[in-house]
TILO-345469 format. One record per residue (C-alpha): residue number from 1; residue in one letter; x, y, z negated. Coordinates in nm, 4 decimals. Last residue first. Layout:
<recs>
+-----+------+----------+----------+----------+
: seq : type :       px :       py :       pz :
+-----+------+----------+----------+----------+
: NUM :    A :        X :        Y :        Z :
...
+-----+------+----------+----------+----------+
</recs>
This chain:
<recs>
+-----+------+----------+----------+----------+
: seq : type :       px :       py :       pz :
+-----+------+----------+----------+----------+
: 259 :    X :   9.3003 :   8.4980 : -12.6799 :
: 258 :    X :   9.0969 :   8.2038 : -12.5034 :
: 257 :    X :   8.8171 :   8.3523 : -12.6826 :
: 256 :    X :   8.8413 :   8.6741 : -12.5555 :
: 255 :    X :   8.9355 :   8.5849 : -12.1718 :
: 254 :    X :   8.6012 :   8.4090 : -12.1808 :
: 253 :    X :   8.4091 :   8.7485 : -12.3523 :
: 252 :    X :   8.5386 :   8.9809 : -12.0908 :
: 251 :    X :   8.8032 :   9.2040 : -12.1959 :
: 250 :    X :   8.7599 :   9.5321 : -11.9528 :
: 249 :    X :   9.0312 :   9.7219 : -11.9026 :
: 248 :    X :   9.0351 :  10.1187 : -11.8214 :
: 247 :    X :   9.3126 :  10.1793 : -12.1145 :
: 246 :    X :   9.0525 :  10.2683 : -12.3923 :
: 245 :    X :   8.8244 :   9.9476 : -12.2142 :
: 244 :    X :   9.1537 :   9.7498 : -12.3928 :
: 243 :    X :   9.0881 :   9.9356 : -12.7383 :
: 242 :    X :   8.7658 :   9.8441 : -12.7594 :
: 241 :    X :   8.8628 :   9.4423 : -12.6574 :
: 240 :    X :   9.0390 :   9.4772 : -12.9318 :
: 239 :    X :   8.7832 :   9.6323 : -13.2205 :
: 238 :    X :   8.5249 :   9.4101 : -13.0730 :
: 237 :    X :   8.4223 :   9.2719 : -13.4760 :
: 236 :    X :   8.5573 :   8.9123 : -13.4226 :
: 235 :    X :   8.8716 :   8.9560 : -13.2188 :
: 234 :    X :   8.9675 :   9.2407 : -13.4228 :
: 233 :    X :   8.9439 :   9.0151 : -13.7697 :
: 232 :    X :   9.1595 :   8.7488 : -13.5276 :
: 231 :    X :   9.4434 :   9.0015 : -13.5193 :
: 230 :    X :   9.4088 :   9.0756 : -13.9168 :
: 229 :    X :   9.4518 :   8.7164 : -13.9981 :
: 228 :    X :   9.6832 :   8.6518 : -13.7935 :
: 227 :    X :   9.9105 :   8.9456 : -13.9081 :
: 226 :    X :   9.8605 :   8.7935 : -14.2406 :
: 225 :    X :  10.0066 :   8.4240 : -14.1700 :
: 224 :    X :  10.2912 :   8.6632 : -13.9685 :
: 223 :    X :  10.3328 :   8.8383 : -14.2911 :
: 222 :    X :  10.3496 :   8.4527 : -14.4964 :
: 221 :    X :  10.5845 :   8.3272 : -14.2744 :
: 220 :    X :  10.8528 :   8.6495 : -14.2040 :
: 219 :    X :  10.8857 :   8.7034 : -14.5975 :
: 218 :    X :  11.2373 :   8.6961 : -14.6404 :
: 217 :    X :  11.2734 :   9.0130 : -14.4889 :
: 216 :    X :  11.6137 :   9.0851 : -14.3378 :
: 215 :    X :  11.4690 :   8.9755 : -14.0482 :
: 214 :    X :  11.6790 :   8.6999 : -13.8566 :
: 213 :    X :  11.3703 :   8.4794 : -13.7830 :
: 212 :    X :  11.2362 :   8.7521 : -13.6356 :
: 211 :    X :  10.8277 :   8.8019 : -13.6105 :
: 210 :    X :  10.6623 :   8.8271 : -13.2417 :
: 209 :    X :  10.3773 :   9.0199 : -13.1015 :
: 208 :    X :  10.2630 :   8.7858 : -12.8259 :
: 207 :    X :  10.1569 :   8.7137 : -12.5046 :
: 206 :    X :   9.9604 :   8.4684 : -12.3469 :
: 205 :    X :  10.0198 :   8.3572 : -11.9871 :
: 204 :    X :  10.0046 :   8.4088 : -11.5789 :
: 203 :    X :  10.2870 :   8.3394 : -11.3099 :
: 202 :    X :  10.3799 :   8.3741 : -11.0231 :
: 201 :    X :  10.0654 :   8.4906 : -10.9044 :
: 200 :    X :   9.8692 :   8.4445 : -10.6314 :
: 199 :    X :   9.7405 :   8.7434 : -10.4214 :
: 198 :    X :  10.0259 :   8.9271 : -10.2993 :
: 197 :    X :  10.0470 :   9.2924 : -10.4171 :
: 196 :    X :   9.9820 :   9.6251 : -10.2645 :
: 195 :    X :  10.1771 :   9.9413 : -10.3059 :
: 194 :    X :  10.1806 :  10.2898 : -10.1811 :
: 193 :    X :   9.8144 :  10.4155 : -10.1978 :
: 192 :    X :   9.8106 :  10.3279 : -10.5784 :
: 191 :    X :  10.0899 :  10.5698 : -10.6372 :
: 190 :    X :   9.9563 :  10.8778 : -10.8380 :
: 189 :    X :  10.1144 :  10.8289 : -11.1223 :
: 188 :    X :   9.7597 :  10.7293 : -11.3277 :
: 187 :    X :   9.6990 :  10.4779 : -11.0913 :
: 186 :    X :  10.0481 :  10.3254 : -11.0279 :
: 185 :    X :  10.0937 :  10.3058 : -11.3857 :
: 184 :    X :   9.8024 :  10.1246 : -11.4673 :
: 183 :    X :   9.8697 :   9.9094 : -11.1143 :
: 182 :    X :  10.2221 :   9.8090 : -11.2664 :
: 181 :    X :  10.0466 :   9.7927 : -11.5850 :
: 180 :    X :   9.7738 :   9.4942 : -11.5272 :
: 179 :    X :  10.0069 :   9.3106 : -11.2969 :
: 178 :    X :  10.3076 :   9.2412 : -11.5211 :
: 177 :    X :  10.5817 :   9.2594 : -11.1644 :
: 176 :    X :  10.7359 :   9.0918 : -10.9587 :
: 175 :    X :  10.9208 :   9.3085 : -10.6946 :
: 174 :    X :  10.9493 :   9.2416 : -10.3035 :
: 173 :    X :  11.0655 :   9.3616 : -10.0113 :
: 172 :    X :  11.3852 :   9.5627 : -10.1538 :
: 171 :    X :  11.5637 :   9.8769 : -10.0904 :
: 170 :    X :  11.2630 :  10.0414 :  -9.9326 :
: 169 :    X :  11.2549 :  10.2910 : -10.1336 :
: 168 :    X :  10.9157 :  10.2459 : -10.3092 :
: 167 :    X :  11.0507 :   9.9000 : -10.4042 :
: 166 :    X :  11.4135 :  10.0732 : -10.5101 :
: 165 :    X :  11.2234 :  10.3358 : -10.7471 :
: 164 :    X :  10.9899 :  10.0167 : -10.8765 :
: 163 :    X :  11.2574 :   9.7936 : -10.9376 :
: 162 :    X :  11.4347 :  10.1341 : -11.1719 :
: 161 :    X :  11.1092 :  10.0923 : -11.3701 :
: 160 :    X :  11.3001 :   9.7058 : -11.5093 :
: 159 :    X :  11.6220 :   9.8610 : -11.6818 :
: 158 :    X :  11.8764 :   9.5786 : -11.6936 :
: 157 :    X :  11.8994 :   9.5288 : -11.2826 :
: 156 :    X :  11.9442 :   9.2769 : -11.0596 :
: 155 :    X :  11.8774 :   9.2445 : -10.7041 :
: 154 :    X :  11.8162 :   8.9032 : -10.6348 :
: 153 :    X :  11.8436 :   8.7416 : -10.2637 :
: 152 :    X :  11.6132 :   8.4965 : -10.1840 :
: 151 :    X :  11.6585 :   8.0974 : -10.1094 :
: 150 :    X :  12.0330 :   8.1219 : -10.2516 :
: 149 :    X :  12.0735 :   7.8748 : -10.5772 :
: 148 :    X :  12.0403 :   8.1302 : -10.7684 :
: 147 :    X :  11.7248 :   8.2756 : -10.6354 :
: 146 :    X :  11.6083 :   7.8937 : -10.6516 :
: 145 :    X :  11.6709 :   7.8594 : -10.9849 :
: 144 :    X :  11.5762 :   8.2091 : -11.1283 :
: 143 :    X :  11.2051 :   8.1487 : -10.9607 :
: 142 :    X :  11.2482 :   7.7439 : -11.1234 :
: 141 :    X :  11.2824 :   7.8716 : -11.4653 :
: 140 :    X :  10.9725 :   8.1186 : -11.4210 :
: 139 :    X :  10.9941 :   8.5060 : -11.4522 :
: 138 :    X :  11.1948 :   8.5258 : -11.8035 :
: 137 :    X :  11.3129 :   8.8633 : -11.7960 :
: 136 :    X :  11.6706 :   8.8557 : -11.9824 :
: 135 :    X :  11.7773 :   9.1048 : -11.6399 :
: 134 :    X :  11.5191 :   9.2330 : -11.4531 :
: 133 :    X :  11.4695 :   9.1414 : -11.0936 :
: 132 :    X :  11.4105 :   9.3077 : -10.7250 :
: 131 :    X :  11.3436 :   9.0475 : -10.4614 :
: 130 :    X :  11.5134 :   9.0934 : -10.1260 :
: 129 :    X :  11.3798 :   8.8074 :  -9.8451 :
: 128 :    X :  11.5495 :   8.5345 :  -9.6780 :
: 127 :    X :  11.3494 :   8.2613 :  -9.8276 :
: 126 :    X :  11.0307 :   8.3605 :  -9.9987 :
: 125 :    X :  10.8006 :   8.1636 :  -9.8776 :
: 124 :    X :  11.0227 :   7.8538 : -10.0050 :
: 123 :    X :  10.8713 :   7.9397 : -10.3914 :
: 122 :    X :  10.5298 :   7.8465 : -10.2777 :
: 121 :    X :  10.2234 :   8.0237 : -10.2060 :
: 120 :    X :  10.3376 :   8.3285 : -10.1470 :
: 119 :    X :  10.3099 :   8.5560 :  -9.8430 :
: 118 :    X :  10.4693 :   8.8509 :  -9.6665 :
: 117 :    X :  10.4005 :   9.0586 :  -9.3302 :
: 116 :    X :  10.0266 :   9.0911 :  -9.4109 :
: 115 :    X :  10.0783 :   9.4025 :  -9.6368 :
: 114 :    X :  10.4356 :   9.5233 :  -9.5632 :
: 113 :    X :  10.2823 :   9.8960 :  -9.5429 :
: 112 :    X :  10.1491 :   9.9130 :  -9.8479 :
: 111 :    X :  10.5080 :   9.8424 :  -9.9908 :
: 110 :    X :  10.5305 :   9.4998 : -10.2094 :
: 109 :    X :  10.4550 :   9.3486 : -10.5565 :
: 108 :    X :  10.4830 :   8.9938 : -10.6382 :
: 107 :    X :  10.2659 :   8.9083 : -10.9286 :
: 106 :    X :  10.2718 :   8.8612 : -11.2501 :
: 105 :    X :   9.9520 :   8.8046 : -11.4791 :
: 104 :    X :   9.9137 :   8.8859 : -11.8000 :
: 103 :    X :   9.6640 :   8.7533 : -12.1233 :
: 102 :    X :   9.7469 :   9.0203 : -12.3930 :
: 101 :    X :   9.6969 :   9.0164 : -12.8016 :
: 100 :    X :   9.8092 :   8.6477 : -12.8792 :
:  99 :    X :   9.7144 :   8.4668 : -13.2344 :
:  98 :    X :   9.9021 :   8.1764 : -13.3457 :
:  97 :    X :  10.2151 :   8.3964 : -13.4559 :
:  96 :    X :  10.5431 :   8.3353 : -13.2502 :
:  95 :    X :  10.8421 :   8.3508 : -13.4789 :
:  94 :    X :  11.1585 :   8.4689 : -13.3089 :
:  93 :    X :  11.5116 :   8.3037 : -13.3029 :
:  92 :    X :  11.5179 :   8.0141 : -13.1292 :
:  91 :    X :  11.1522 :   8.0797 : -13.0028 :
:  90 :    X :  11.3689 :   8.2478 : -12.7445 :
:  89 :    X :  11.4872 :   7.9427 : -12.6050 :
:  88 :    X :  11.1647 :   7.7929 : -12.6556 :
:  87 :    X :  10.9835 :   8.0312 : -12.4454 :
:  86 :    X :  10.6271 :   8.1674 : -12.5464 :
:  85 :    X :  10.5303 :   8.5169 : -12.3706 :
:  84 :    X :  10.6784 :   8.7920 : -12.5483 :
:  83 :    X :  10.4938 :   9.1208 : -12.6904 :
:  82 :    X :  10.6447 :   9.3426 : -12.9276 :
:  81 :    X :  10.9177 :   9.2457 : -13.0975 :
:  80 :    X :  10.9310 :   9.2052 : -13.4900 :
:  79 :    X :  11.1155 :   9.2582 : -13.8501 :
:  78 :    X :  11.4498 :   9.4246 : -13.6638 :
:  77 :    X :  11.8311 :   9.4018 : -13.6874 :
:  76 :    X :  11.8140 :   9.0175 : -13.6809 :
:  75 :    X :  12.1258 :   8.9900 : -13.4867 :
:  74 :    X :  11.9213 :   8.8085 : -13.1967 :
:  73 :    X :  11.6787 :   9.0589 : -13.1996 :
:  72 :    X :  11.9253 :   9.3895 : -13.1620 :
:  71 :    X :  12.0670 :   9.1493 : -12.8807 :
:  70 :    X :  11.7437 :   9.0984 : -12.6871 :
:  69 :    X :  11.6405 :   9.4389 : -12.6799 :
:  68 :    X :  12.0188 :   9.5432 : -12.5911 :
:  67 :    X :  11.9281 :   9.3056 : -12.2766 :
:  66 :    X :  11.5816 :   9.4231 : -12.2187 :
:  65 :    X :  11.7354 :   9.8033 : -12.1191 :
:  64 :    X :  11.5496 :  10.1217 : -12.1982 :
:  63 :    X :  11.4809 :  10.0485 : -12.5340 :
:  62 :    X :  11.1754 :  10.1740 : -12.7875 :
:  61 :    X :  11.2285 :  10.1352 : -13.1739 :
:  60 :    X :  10.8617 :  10.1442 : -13.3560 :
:  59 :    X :  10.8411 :  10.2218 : -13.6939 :
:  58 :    X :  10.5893 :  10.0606 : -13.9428 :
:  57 :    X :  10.3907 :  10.0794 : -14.2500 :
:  56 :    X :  10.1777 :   9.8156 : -14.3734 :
:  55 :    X :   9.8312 :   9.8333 : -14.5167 :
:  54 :    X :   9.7753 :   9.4609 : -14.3265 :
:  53 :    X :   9.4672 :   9.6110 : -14.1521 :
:  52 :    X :   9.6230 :   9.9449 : -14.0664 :
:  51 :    X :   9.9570 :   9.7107 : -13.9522 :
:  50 :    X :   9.6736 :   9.5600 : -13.7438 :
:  49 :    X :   9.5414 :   9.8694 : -13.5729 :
:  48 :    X :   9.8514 :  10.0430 : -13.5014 :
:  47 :    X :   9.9531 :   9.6849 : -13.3340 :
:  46 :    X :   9.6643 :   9.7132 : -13.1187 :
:  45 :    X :   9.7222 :  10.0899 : -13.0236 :
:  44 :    X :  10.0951 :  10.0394 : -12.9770 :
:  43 :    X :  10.0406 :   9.7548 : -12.7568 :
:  42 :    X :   9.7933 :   9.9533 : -12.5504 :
:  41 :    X :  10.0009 :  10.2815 : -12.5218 :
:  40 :    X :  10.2203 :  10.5483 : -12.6977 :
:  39 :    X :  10.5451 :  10.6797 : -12.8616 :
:  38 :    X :  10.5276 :  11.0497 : -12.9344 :
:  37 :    X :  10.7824 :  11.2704 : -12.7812 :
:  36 :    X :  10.5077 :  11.5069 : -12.6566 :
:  35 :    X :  10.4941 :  11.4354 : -12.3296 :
:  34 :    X :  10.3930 :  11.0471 : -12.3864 :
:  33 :    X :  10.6944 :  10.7918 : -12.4508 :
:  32 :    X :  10.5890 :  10.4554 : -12.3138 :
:  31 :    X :  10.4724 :  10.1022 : -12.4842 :
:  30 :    X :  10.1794 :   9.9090 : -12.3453 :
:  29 :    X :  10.0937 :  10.0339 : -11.9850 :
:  28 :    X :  10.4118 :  10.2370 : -11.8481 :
:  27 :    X :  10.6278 :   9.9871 : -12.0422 :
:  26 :    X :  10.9597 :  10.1177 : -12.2457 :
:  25 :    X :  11.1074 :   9.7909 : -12.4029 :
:  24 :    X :  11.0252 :   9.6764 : -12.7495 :
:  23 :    X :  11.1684 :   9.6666 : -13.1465 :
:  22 :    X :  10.8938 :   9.6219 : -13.4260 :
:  21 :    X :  11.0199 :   9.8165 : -13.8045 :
:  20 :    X :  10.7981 :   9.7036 : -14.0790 :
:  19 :    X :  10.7229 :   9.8131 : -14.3884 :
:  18 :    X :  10.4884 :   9.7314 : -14.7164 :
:  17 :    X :  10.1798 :   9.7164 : -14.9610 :
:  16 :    X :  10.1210 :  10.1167 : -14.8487 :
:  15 :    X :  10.1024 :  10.4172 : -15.0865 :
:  14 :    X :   9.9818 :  10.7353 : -14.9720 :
:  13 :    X :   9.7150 :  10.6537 : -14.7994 :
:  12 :    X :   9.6625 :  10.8426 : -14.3971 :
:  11 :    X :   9.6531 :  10.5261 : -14.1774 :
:  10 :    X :   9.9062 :  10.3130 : -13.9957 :
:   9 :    X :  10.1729 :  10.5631 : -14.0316 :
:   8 :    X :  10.3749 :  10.5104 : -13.6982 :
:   7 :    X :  10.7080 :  10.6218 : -13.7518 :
:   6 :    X :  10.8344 :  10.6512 : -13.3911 :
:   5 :    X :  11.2332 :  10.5671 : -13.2353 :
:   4 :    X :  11.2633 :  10.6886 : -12.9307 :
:   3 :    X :  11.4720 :  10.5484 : -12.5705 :
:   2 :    X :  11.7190 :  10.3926 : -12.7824 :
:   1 :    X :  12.0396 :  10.2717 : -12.5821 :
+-----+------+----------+----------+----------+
</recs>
């Protein structure tokens, strides 16, 4: 279902050069629903600013579960989704722009109280334990391999904050996680003394705010040309990394020009 649907009014003229509606999953970093009903975070923030740039329009759809995400996507019943890393499968049927917005890191979160009974290195560290997954979440190919094949147990779900309910629980040993809002969430939920992660990653990469092929815009090439163009404009004047330090992050000048 629809968690909210939000008209964002990218800046106070009257007449814009166009619309866009972006589709996304609640995130307790980049997309949530504040108090007031309003839709809010980083990735709403950045995008706020480059639909401002662009003198576009937009509404934002929030879903609880990635898998109706996925299938509003696939029938083309929005112009863009916020914030996938590349994967050819999906490339299928979104449009990744050249410029990303988010560098993320995943890694395994645990209990506090596990710390020092777990490690990672390699995927065979984590035979016999209970990892909590998210349905249409890519992880890595070979992490949905093995847990297939039987080296961990998966517990699945379609709405990823219920991992967090179960971890907290005790239900499962392990959850992986987008580092940077896990811990944003944890902090500002008053959590951080519960959980701990493991220090390497499974994974790390550049995200994107992605067009659909299936819009019914016929445009998708030359707005995601434009979108670039405004993106790389923040890059330049410190408008992004502004709105990261917003959100208690820090955008060091390397990470910046890898963006």
């Amino acid at each position: 279902m629809i968690l909210c649907s939000f008209l964002g009014r990218s800046h106070t003229a009257e007449a814009y050069d166009g619309y866009l509606s972006i589709g996304g999953t609640e995130d307790s970093l980049l997309r949530y629903v504040d108090s007031a009903g309003e839709i809010q975070g980083m990735d709403v923030d950045i995008f706020r600013e480059i639909m401002r740039r662009m003198n576009f329009d937009f509404t934002v759809h929030l879903f609880k579960s990635t898998a109706r995400l996925e299938r509003s996507w696939q029938d083309g019943r929005y112009d863009m989704v916020f914030s996938h890393s590349y994967n050819p499968e999906r490339a299928k049927y979104l449009l990744y722009p050249k410029q990303s917005h988010l560098f993320l890191e995943w890694h395994f979160f645990m209990r506090k109280e596990n710390k020092g009974r777990f490690q990672y290195d390699t995927l065979e560290d984590l035979k016999g334990l209970r990892i909590g997954v998210t349905k249409s979440f890519s992880y890595t190919s070979e992490f949905w391999k093995r847990g297939r094949e039987g080296w961990y147990s998966l517990d699945e779900v379609t709405v990823n904050k219920l991992n967090l309910n179960k971890l907290l629980l005790g239900r499962i040993d392990l959850w992986p996680n987008g580092t940077l809002g896990t811990l944003y969430r944890a902090r500002t939920e008053g959590y951080a003394d519960q959980i701990d992660y493991l220090p390497k990653p499974l994974k790390s990469g550049y995200y994107f705010n992605t067009f659909v092929r299936r819009s019914p815009r016929d445009d998708i090439p030359a707005l995601a040309e434009k979108y670039d163009r405004a993106l790389s404009d923040m890059k330049k004047d410190g408008s992004l990394a502004a709105i990261y330090l917003r959100y208690g992050f820090e955008l060091n000048p390397e990470l910046l020009e890898a963006l």
